[in-house]
C-alpha positions in Angstrom: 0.0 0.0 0.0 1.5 3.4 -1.3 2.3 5.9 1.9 0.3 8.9 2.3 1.7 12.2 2.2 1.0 13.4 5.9 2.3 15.9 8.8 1.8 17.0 11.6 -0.8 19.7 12.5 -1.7 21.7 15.4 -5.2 21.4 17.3 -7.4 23.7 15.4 -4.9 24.8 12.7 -7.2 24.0 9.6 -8.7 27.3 8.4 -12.5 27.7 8.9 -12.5 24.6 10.2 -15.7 23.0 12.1 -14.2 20.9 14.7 -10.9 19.5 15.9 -9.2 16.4 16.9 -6.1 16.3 19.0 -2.8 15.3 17.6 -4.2 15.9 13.9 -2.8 14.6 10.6 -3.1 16.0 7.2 -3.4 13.1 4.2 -3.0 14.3 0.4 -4.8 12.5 -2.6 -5.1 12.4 -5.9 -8.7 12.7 -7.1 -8.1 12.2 -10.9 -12.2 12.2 -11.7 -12.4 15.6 -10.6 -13.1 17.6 -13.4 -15.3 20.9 -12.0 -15.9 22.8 -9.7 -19.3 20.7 -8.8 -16.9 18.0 -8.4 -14.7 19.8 -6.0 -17.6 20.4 -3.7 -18.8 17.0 -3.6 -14.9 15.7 -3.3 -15.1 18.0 -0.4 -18.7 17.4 1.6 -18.0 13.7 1.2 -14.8 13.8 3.5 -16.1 16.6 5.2 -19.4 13.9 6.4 -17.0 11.4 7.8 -16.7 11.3 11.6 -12.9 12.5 12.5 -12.4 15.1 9.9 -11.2 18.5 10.8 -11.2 19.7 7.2 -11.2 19.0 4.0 -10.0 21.2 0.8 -9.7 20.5 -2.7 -7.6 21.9 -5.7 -9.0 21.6 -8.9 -6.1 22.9 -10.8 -3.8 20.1 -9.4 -6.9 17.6 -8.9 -5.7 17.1 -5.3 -7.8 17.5 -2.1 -6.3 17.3 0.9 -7.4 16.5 4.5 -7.1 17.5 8.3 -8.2 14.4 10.7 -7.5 12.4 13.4 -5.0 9.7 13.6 -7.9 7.5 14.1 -9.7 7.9 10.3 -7.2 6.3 8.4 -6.5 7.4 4.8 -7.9 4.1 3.3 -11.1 5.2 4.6 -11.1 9.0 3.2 -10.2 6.8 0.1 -13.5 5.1 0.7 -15.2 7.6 1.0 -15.0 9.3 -2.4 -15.4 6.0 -3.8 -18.9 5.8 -2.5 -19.3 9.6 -3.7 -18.3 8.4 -7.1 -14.5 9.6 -7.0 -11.7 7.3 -8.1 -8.8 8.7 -5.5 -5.5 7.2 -4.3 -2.5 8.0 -1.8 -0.3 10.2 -2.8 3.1 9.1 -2.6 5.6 11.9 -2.1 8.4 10.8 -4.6 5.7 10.7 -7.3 3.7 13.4 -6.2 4.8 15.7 -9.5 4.7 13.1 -11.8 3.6 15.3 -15.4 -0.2 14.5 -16.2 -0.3 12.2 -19.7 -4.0 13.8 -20.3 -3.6 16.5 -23.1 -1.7 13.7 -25.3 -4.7 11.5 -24.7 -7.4 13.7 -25.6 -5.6 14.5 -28.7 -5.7 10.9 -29.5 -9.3 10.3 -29.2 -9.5 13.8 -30.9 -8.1 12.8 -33.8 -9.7 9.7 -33.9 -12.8 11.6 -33.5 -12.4 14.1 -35.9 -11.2 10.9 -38.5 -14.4 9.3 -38.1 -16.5 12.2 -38.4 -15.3 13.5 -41.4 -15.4 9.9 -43.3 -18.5 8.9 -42.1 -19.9 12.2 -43.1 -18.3 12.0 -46.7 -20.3 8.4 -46.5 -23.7 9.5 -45.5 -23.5 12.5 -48.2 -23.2 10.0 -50.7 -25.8 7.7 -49.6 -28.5 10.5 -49.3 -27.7 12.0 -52.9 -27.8 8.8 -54.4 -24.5 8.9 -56.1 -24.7 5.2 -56.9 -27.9 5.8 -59.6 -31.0 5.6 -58.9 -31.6 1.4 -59.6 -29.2 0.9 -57.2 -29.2 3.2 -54.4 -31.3 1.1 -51.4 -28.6 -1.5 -51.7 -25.5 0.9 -51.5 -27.2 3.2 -48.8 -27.5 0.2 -46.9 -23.6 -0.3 -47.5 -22.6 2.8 -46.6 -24.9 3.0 -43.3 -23.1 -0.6 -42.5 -19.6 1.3 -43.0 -20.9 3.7 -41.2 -21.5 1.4 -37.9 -18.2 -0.2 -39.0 -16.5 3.2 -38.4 -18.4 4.9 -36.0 -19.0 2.6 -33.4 -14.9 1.4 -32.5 -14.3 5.3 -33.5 -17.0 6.6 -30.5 -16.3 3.9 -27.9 -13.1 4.6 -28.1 -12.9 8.8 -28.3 -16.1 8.5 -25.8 -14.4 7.6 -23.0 -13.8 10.4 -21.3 -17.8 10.9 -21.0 -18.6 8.0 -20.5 -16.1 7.1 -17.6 -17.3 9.9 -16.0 -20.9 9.6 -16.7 -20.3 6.4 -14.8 -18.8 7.2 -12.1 -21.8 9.7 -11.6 -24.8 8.2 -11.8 -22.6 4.8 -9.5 -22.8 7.6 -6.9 -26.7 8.6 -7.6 -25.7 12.2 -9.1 -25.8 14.2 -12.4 -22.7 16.1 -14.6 -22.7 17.3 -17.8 -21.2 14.2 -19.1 -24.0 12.3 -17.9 -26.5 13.7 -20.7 -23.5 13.7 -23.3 -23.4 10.2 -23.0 -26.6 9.5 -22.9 -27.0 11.2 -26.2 -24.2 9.8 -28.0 -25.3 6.4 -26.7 -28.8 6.6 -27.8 -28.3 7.9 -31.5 -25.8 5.1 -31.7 -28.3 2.6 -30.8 -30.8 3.7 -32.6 -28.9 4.2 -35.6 -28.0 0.4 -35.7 -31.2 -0.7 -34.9 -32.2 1.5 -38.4 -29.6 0.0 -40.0 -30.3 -4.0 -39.4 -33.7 -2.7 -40.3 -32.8 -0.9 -43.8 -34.5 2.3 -43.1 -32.7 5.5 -43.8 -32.4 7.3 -40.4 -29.4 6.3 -39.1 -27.1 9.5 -37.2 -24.4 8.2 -37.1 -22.2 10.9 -38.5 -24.8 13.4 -35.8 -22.8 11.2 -33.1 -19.4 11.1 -34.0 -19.5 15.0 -35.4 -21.0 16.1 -31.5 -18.1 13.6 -29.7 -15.9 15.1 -31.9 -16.9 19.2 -31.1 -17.0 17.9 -27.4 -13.6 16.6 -27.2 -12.3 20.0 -29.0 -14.2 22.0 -25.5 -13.0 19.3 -23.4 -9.2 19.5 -24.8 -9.6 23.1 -24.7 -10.0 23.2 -21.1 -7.5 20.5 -20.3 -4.9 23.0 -21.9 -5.4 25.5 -20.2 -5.3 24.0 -16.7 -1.8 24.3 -16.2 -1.2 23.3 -12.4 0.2 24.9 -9.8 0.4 22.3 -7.0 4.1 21.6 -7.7 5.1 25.0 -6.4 5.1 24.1 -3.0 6.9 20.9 -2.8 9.5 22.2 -5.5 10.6 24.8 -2.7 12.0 22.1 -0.8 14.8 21.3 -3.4 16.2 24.7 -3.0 17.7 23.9 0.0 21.5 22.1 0.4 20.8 18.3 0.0 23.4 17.1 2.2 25.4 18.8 4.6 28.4 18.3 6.5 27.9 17.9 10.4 31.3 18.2 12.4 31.4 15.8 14.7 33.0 15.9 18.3 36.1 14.8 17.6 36.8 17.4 14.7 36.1 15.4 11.8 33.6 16.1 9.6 30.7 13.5 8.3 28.1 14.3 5.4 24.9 13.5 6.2 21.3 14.0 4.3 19.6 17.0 5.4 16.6 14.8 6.3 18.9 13.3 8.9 20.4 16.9 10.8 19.0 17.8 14.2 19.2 21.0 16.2 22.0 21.7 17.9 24.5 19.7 14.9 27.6 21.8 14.1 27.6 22.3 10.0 30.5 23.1 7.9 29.4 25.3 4.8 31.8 26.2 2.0 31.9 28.9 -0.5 29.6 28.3 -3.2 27.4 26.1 -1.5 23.7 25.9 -0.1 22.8 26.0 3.5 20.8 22.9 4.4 19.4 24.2 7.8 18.5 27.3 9.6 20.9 28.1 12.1 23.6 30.8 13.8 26.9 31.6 12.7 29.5 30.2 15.2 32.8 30.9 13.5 33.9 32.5 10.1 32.6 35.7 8.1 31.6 35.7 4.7 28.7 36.6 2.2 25.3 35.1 2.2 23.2 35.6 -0.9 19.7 35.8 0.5 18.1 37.3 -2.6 15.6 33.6 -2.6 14.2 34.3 0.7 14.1 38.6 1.1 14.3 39.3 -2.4 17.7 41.4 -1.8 20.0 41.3 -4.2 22.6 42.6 -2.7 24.7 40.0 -0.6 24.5 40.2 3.4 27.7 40.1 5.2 27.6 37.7 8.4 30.0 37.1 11.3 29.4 34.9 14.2 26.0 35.3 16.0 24.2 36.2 12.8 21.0 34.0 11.9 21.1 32.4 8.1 18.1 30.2 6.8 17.8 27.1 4.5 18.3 27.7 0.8 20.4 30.9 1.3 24.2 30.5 -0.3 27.2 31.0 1.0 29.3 33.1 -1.7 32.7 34.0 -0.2 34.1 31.6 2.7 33.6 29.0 5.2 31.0 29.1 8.0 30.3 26.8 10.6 26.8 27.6 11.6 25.1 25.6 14.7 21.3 24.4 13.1 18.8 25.9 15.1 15.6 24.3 12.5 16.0 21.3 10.3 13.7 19.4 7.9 9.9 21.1 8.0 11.1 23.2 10.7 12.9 25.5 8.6 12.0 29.3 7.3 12.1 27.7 3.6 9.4 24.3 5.1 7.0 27.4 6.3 7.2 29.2 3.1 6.3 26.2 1.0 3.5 25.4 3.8 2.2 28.7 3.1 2.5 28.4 -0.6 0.4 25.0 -0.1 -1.8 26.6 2.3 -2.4 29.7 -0.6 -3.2 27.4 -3.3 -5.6 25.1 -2.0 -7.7 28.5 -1.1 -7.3 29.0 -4.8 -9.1 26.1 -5.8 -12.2 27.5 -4.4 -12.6 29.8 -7.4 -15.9 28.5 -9.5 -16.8 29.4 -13.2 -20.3 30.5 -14.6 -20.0 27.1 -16.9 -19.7 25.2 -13.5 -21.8 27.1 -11.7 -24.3 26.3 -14.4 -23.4 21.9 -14.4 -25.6 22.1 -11.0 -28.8 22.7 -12.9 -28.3 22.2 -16.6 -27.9 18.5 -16.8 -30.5 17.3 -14.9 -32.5 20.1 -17.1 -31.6 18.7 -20.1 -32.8 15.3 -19.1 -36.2 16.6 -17.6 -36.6 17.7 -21.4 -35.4 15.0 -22.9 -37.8 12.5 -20.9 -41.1 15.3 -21.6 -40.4 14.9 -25.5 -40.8 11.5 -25.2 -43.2 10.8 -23.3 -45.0 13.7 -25.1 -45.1 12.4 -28.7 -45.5 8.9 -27.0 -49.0 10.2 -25.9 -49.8 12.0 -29.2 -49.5 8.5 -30.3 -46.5 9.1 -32.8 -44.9 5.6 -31.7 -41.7 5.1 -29.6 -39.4 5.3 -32.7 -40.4 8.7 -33.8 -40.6 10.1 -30.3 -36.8 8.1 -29.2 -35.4 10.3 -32.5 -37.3 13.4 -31.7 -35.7 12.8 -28.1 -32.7 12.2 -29.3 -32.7 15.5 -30.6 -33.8 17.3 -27.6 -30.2 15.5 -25.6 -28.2 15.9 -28.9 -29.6 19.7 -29.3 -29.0 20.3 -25.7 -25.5 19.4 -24.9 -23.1 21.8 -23.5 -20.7 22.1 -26.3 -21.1 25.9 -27.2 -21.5 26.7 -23.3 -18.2 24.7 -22.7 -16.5 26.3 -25.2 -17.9 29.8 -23.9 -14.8 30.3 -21.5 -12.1 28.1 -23.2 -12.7 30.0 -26.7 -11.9 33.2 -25.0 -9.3 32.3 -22.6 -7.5 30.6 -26.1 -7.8 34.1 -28.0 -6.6 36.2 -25.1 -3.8 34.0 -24.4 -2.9 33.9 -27.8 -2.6 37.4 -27.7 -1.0 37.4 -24.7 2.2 35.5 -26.1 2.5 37.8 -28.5 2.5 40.7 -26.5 5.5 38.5 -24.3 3.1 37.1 -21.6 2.9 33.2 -20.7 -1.2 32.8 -19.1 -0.5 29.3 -17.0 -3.8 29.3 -14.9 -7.1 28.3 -16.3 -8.8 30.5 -14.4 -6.1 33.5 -14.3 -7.9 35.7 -16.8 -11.2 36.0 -15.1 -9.9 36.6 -11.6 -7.4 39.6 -13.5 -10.8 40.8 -14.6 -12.3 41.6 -10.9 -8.1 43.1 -10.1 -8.7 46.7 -7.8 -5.6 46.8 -6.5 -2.4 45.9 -7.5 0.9 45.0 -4.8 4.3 45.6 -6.3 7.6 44.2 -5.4 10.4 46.3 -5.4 13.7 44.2 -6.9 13.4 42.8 -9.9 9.3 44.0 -10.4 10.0 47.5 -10.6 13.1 47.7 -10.7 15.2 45.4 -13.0 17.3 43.0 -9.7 20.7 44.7 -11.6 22.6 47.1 -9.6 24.4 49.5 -11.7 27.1 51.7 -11.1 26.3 55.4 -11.4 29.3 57.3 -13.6 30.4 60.6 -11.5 33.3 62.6 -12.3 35.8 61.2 -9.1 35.0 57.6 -10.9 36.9 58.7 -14.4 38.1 56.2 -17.2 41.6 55.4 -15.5 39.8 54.5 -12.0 37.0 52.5 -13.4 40.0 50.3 -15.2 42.0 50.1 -12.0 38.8 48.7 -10.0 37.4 46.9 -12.4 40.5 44.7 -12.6 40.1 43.9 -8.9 36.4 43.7 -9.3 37.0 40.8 -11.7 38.0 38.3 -9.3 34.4 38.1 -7.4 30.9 37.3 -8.2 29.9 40.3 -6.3 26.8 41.8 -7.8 28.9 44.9 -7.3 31.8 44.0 -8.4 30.3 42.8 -11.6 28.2 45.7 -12.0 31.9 47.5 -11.9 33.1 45.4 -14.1 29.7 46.1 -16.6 30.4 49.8 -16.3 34.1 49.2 -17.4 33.3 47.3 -20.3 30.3 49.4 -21.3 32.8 52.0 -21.8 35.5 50.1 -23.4 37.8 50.4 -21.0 40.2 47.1 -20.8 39.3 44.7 -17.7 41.7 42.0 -17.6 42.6 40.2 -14.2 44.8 40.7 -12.0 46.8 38.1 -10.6 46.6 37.7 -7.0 43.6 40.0 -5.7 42.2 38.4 -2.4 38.5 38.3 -1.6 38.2 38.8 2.3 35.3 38.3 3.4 33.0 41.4 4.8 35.6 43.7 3.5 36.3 43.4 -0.4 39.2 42.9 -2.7 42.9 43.6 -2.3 45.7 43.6 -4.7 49.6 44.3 -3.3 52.1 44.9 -7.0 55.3 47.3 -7.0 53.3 50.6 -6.6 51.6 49.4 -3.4 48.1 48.0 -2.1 44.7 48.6 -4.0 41.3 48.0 -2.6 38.2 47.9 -3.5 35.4 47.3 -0.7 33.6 49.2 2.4 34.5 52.2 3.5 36.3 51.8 6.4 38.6 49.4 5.2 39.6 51.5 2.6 40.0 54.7 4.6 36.8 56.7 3.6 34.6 58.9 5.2 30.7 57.8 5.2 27.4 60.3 4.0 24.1 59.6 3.6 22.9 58.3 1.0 20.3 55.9 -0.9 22.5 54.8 -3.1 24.1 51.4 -2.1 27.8 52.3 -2.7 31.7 50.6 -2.6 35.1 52.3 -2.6 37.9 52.2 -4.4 41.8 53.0 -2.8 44.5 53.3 -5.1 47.9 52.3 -4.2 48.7 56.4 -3.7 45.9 56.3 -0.8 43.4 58.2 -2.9 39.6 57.3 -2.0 37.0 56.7 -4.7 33.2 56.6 -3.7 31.7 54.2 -6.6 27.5 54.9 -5.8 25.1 51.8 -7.5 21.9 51.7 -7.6 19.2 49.6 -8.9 17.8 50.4 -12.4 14.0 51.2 -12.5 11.9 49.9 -15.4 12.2 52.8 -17.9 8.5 52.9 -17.8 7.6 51.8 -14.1 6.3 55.4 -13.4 4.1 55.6 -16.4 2.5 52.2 -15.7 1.6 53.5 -12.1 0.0 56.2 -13.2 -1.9 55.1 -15.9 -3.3 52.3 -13.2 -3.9 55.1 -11.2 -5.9 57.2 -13.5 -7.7 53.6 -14.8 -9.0 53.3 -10.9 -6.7 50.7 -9.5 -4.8 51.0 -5.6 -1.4 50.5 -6.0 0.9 49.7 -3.2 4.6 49.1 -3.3 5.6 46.2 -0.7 9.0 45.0 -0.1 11.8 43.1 2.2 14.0 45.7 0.9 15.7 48.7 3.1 13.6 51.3 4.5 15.4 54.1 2.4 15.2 52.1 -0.6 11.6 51.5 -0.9 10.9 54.7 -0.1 13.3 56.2 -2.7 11.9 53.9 -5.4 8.1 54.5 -4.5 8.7 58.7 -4.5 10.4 57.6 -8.0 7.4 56.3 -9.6 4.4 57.5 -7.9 3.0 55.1 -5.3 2.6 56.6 -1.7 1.2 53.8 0.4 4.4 51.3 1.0 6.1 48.9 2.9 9.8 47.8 3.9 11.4 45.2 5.7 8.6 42.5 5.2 9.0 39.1 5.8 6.6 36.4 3.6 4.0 36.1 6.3 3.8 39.4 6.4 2.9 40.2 2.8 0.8 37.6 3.1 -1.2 39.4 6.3 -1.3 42.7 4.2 -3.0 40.6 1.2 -5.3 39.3 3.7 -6.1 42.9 5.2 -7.0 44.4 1.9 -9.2 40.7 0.8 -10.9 41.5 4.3 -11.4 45.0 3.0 -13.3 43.7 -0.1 -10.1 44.7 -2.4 -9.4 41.5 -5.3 -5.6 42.0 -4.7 -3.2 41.9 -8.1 0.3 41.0 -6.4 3.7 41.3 -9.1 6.9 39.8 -7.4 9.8 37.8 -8.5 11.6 36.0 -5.9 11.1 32.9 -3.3 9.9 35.2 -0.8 6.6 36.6 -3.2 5.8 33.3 -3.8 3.5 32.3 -0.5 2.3 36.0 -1.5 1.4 35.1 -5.2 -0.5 31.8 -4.5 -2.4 34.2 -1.9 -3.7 36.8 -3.8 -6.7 37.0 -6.3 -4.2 37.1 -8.9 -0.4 36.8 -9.8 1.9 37.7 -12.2 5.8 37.5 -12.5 8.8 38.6 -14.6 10.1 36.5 -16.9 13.6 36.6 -14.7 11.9 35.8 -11.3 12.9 32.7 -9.9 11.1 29.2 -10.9 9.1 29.1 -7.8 7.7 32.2 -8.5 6.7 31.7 -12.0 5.3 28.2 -11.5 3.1 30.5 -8.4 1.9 33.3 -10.6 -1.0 33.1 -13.0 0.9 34.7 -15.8 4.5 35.4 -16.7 5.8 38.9 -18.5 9.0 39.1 -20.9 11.1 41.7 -21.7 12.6 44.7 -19.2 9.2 46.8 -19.7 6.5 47.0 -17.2 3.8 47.8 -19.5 2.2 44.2 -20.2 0.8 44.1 -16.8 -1.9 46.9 -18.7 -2.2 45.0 -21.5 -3.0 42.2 -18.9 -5.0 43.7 -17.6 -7.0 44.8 -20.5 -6.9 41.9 -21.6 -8.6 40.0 -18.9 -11.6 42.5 -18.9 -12.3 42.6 -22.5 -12.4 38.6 -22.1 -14.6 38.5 -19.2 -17.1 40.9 -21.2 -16.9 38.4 -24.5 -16.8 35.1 -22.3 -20.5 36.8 -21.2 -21.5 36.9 -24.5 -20.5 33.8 -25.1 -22.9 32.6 -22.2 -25.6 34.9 -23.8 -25.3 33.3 -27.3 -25.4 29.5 -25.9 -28.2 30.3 -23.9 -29.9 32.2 -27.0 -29.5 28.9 -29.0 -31.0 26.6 -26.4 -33.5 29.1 -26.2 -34.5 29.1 -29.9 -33.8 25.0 -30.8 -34.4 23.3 -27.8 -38.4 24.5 -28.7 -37.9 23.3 -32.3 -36.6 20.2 -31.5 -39.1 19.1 -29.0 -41.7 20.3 -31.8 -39.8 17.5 -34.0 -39.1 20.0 -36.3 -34.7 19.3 -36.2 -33.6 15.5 -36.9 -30.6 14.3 -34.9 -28.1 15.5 -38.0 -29.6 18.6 -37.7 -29.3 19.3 -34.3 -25.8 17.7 -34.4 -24.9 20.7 -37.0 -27.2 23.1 -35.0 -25.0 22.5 -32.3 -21.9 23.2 -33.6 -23.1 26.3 -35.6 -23.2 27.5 -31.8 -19.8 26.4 -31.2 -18.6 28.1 -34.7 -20.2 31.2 -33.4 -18.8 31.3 -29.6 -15.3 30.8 -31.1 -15.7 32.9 -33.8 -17.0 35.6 -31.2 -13.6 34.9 -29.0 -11.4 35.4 -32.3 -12.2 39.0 -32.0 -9.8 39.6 -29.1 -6.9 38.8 -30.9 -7.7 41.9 -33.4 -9.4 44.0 -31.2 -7.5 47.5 -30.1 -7.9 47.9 -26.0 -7.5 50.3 -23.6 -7.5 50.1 -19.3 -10.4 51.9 -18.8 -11.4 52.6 -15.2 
């Protein structure tokens, strides 16, 4: 039996929920059959009924739900459970917990198969009906081709079918309805009757009404599949940013490397340059620098000496530390940020579509209609074959295609614009949760500003300088050094490296050759008098004892201050909210526009300021690019990232922007309202078609072909509706 996924939680941890149990556990599983958001709801009152359970919430993007119970409900039974609801669900092992879903590949196998059959079957009934063949023989080859027909179509449709018919299944197993229920029942029944036509000779046989709807179905239901790109490996993927083994001195001096699932508290851990702390814990002997950019978003590297705390994940750039672990394993800084992230994303899941919304009532509708129309004509005394084909008309007529391919038409059109415009839409339901955006949370490094520190030219820093420091500045992986080194090239100044500099650690470089000693580092070990300033800054000390102040700072997206206040003037809140230095948040926030910031924030703490505006009623847009936005972009209404944010934080966000500009968070923006106001359109033309066929085809006025083709003029004209947004010139409007 596969292990479950589990940890330890608090008494009356779970969010929102109902009851506790003491010592609770929280089990993960993969519910595969969970394909909307009625699903999700049932997924989630089915575990939440059982006796033991503290909570229960799903995800529908990653098709996992995951539960809070005592140690007493085992996981076998939450297993049971959705079984009885009509759920197929297993443990989730942790090593194959990411494994990449097979399902797009599949549909576009019974897609193609679908589409084959159609189109041949088609091309056979054309013929029989215009009696190609002459007119002595045309019974005899009609009856061929309708026995081609079945030959075709019925391998073609139980194979392409399945998808509906698995899950139509599953359903009515459990005593409940989906949209896949009267799909199937459709299908099935123009199949059947078709060959019951056929062994009889007649002419009305549908089968090419059958294989033509399976066919527009699996298009909607392929269309939706794509788009679902899932975000549930965000959280666990954190985890492999920290140092996988460490090594743990031991108490006679040696040293012994050990997994980090094996270090405790109070182990002694030797980090070299270059490498990945394992554990949180306190410096006890060494200085060096510590690149924390993953878990503050600072790029700039912090300089540490005995007593200073570091976290998992950080690196270690310049020399050995030997740090004493104060948390280990799923105790550490970089455990809570991935629990958060979890946490974030499963409150994520909750977000329902109209076409879902809608499943609740449509397909038990549908077969209310479907059931009056035969009965109906049955009474009028028509005879059950004409009133099974007028019915079958009313279920063929009815299914959801054009209102499943309402949303997914759209969300294809604006994401195909999107890309164009360099941004990558992952989430399925990004666009319309963009749409609601009031307020939008900035990061500071590497969101509106571009995470490069450059230096600032001044006349003291003059061509032979820059040469002489850059030389030194060659030997380290500095960000300041090789923003030094940037400068020098960029004014084609010769670099070179010198032999010999020395990198000491907390101070900077040092070269000794005939003339005497250069340095390039902090001020006071080259000799130099401190001001203010909000420019970060490094000196440079020739070997004649001159002093060279060399100020950086970090570039601004050349139009950050134009995107703010054109978001401003379009209505939206923006707020600037960083783990960045007091004075440079506030210098980058007078910079372009935005007066309500923060500094010095931990991820918890954006976090709380997410959940103070969602309290507020504000649908929070958050932009950030490092490990430390990512708990933060999993929490907010919606997410988005620069292309150069780090893989956590892209596989968090909703959407992903190219290029050094900040202006396709607009377009985004635009974007995702002009599709919200097409996808209702969409809505309004399925609903207008039902509205004027459904009546015809209960009047036996539309044959199954007809109502086949009836159907997917609706789907033509949703999709041809969404095409629109790729052409269509927008502006944010408030």
């Amino acid at each position: 039996m596969a292990q479950a996924v589990t940890e330890p939680v608090a008494p009356g941890r779970a969010k929102g929920a109902s009851r506790t149990y003491p010592a609770a556990i929280t089990s993960i599983l993969a519910v595969e059959s969970m394909h909307c958001g009625g699903c999700m709801r049932q997924v989630e009152q089915a575990l939440a009924a059982l006796p033991g359970i503290d909570s229960a919430r799903a995800n529908l993007s990653a098709k996992r739900v995951t539960a809070v119970h005592s140690p007493v409900l085992k996981t076998t039974e939450l297993v049971e459970a959705l079984a009885r609801a009509g759920f197929k669900a297993a443990e989730l092992v942790e090593d194959t917990a990411h494994v990449p879903s097979t399902a797009d590949r599949d549909l576009m196998k019974r897609l193609g198969v679908a589409g084959f059959a159609a189109a041949n079957i088609m091309l056979l009934s054309v013929a029989a009906w215009s009696g190609a063949a002459g007119d002595d023989m045309t019974p005899s080859v009609a009856a061929l081709f309708h026995w081609l027909s079945a030959l075709i179509a019925l391998p073609a449709i139980a194979y392409a079918g399945q998808p509906f018919f698995r899950s139509a299944v599953q359903a009515l197993k459990a005593r409940r309805f989906n949209m896949d229920v009267p799909i199937s029942l459709g299908v099935t029944l123009a199949i059947a009757m078709s060959l019951f036509q056929t062994v009889r000779g007649t002419e009305h046989v549908y089968f090419d009404a059958a294989a033509t709807l399976l066919f527009f179905l699996l298009v909607g239901r392929f269309l939706d599949q794509r788009m679902r790109v899932r975000a549930a490996g965000a959280a666990a993927n954190l985890m492999g940013l920290r140092g996988i083994t460490a090594s743990v001195i031991c108490s006679d001096g040696t040293t012994e490397r050990l997994s980090s699932r094996l270090l405790e508290p109070g182990m002694r851990i030797l980090t070299v340059a270059g490498e990945r702390f394992a554990v949180d814990g306190c410096v006890l002997d060494g200085k060096s620098l510590v690149d924390e950019s993953l878990i503050t978003g600072e790029t700039a590297p912090r300089s540490v000496a005995p007593g200073a705390l570091i976290y998992a994940g950080t690196t270690n750039l310049a020399a050995s530390l030997v740090t004493q672990a104060t948390a280990t394993d799923q105790s550490t800084l970089l455990a809570e940020i991935a629990r958060l992230m979890s946490a974030a994303e499963q409150a994520r899941g909750h977000y329902v579509r109209l076409a879902d919304r809608a499943a609740r009532v449509y397909a038990p509708a549908v077969h209310m209609l479907g059931l009056i129309t035969f009965l109906g004509w049955l009474i009028a005394g028509q005879g059950w074959e004409a009133a099974l084909t007028v019915a079958i008309a009313v279920l063929i007529i009815t299914c959801p295609c054009a209102l499943a391919l309402a949303v997914p038409a759209v969300q294809v059109a604006a994401t195909s614009r999107l890309f164009s415009k360099g941004v990558l839409v992952k989430a399925a339901d990004g666009l319309e949760r963009l749409a609601e955006i009031d307020t939008v949370i900035f990061d500071k490094t590497g969101t509106l500003t571009l995470g490069e520190p450059a230096l600032i030219r001044t006349a003291a820093a003059n061509d032979p300088i820059l040469a002489r420091a850059a030389r030194l500045a060659a030997a380290s992986r500095h960000p300041y050094a090789r923003a030094v080194v940037r400068a020098a090239e960029a004014a084609g100044l010769k670099t070179g490296h010198d032999v010999g500099v020395r990198e000491l650690a907390g101070f900077g470089l040092e070269s000794s050759g005939p003339n005497g000693i250069e340095r390039l580092g902090s001020a006071q070990w080259c000799g130099a008098q401190t001001h203010p300033s909000n420019a970060s800054a490094v000196w440079y000390r020739g070997s004649d004892g001159a002093v060279v102040r060399f100020d950086f700072q970090d570039r601004l997206r050349r139009d950050a201050a134009e995107v703010i206040q054109r978001l401003k003037a379009a209505g939206f809140q923006a707020e600037l909210v960083s783990g960045d230095r007091e004075t440079e948040v506030e210098a980058v926030a007078r910079r372009v526009g935005i007066s309500r910031w923060m500094a010095g924030v931990l991820p918890a703490q954006k976090i709380a300021r997410i959940a103070a505006l969602n309290a507020a009623g504000r649908k929070v847009l958050m932009i950030g690019d490092g490990l430390n936005d990512a708990p933060a972009l999993a929490a907010a209404h919606a997410s988005l990232s620069p292309s150069s944010a780090a893989d956590i934080s892209q596989t968090a966000a909703d959407a992903v922007f190219q290029g050094e500009r900040l202006a396709p968070v607009l377009e985004v923006l635009a974007v995702a309202r002009a599709a919200r106001r097409m996808a209702l359109q969409n809505f309004v033309i399925a609903i207008g078609y039902n509205a004027l066929f459904v009546p015809m085809a209960m009047a036996g006025l539309v044959t199954p072909l007809l109502a086949a083709i009836a159907m997917s003029a609706s789907s033509v004209a949703v999709t041809a509706n969404a095409v629109r947004l790729k052409r269509t010139h927008l502006e944010l409007e408030q």
